[in-house]
C-alpha positions as CSV (number, residue, x, y, z in Angstrom):
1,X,96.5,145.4,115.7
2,X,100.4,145.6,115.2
3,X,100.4,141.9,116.9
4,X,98.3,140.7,114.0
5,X,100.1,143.0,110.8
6,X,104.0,141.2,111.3
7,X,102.7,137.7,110.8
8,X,100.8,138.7,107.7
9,X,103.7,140.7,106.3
10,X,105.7,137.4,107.0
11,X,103.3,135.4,104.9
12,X,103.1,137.8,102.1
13,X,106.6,137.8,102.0
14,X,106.7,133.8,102.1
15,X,104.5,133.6,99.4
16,X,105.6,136.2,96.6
17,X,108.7,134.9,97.3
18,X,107.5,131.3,96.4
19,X,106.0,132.9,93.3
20,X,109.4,134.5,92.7
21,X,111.3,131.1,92.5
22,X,108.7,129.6,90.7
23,X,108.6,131.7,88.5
24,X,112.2,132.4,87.6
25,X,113.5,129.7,88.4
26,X,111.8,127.1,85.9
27,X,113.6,126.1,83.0
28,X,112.4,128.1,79.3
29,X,110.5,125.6,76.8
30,X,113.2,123.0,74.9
31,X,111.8,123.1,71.5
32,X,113.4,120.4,69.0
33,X,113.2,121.9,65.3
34,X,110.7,121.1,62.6
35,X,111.8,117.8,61.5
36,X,111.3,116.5,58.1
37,X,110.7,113.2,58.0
38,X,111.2,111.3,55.1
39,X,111.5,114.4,52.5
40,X,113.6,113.5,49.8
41,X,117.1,115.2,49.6
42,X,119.7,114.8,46.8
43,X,122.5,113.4,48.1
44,X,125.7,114.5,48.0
45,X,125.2,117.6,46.5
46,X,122.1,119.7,46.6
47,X,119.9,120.2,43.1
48,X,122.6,117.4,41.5
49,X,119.8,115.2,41.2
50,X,115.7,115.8,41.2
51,X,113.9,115.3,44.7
52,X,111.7,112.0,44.6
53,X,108.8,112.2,47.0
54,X,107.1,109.3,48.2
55,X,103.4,108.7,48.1
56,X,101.5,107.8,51.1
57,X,101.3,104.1,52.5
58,X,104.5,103.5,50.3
59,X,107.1,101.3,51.7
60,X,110.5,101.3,51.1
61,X,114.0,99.5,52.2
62,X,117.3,100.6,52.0
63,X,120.4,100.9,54.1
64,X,121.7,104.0,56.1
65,X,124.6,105.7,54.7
66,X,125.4,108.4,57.0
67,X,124.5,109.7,60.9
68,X,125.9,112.8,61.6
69,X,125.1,115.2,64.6
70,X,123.5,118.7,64.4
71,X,123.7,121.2,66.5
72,X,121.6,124.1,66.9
73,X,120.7,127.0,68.8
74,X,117.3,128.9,70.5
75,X,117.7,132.3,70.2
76,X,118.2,133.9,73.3
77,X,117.0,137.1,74.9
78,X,118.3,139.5,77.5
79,X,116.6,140.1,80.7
80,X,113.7,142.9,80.8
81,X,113.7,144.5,83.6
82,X,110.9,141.8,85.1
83,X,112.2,139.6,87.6
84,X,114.9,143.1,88.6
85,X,111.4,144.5,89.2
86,X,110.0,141.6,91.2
87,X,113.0,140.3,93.2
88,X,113.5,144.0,94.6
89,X,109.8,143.9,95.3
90,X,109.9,140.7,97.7
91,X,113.7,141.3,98.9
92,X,112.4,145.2,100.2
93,X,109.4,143.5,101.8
94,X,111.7,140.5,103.3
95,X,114.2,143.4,104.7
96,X,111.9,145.2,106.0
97,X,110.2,142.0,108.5
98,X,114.1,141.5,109.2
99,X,114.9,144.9,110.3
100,X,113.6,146.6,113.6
101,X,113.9,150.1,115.1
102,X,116.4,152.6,112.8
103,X,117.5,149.3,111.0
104,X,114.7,148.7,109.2
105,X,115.4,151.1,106.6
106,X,118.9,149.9,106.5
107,X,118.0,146.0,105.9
108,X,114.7,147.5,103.5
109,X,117.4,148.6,101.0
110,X,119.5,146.0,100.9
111,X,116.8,143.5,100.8
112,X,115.8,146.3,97.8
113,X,119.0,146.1,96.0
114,X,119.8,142.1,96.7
115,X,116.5,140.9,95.4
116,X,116.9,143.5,92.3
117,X,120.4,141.8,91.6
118,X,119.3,138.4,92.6
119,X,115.9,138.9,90.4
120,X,118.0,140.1,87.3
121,X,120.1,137.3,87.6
122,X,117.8,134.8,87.6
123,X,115.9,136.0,84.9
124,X,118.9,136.4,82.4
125,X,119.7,132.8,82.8
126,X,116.2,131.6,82.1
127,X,116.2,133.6,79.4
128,X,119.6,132.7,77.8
129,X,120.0,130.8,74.8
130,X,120.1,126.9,74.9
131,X,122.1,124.8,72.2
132,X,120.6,121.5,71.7
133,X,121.5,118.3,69.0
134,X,119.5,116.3,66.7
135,X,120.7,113.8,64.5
136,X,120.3,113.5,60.7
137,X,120.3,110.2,59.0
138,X,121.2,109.7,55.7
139,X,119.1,106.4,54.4
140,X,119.8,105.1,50.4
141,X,117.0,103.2,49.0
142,X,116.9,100.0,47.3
143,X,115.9,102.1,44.5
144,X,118.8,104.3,44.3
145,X,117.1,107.2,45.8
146,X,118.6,109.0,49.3
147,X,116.4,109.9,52.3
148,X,117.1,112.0,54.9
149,X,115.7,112.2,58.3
150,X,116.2,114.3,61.2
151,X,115.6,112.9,64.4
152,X,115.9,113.7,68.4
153,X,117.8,110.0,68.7
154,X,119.1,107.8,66.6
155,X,117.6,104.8,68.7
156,X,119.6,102.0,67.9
157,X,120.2,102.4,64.1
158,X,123.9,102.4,62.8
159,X,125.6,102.8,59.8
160,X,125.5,100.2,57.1
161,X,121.6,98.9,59.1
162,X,118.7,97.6,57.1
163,X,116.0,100.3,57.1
164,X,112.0,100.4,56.2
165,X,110.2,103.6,55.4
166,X,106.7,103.6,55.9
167,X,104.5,106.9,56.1
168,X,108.0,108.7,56.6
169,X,109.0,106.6,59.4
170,X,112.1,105.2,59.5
171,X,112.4,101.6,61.3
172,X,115.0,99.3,61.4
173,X,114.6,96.0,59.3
């Protein structure tokens, strides 16, 4: 019976320990912010002119005025407790097949506490907060009127570019 408990134990321990990593280890989801393609902003100062809002199918050309960069930022959140929790689960139950005789207790704890640290560790830099960077293009119309658009890349648009605006898309002309 004992021949048969180790080499389940093993396995157990391989495969939280798999679940673990997998876990902790994969990267939070990278959200880009709500974009708002096409909206009409005044332009250069807000409210000094009224917004003009485009009706649908409604193509327009202009030029782009302006890229600029933005940067913002997730919200991050400290570690709960979880993967502590976990990683001194699967690091007790990994000291424990290490250990033998009066060691075992010895290698169980600091399997314990190691996992606990490791399991922390990992979790607060899943959770931490990621910065990311859009770009906002300024477009003036034939017409006068600005556009803005926020975008994840600029493609291959540069300033002073022939633009179309179609459905709130911005192409280049």
């Amino acid at each position: 019976m004992s021949r048969l408990t180790r080499p389940l134990s093993v396995a157990a321990a391989v495969v939280a320990a798999s679940l673990l990593a997998t876990a902790c280890v994969a990267p939070a989801p990278y959200y880009y912010p709500a974009y708002h393609p096409g909206y009409a902003q005044p332009y250069p100062a807000a409210g000094a002119y009224p917004a003009q809002v485009a009706p649908t199918g409604y193509v327009e050309y202009g030029q782009v005025a302006n890229i600029e960069v933005v940067q913002g930022r997730t919200a991050g959140y400290g570690p709960t407790g979880g993967g502590a929790i976990a990683g001194g689960l699967i690091g007790g139950v990994v000291g424990n097949q290490i250990g033998h005789g009066s060691g075992r207790a010895a290698a169980t704890a600091l399997g314990l506490i190691g996992g606990a640290l490791a399991g922390n560790a990992i979790e607060a830099q899943t959770n931490a907060p990621r910065v990311y960077q859009s770009y906002r293009i300024s477009v003036q119309t034939d017409h006068g009127a600005w556009r803005v658009f926020d975008v994840p890349h600029p493609g291959d648009l540069r300033i002073g570019d022939r633009v179309r605006i179609e459905n709130g898309q911005i192409s280049r002309y």
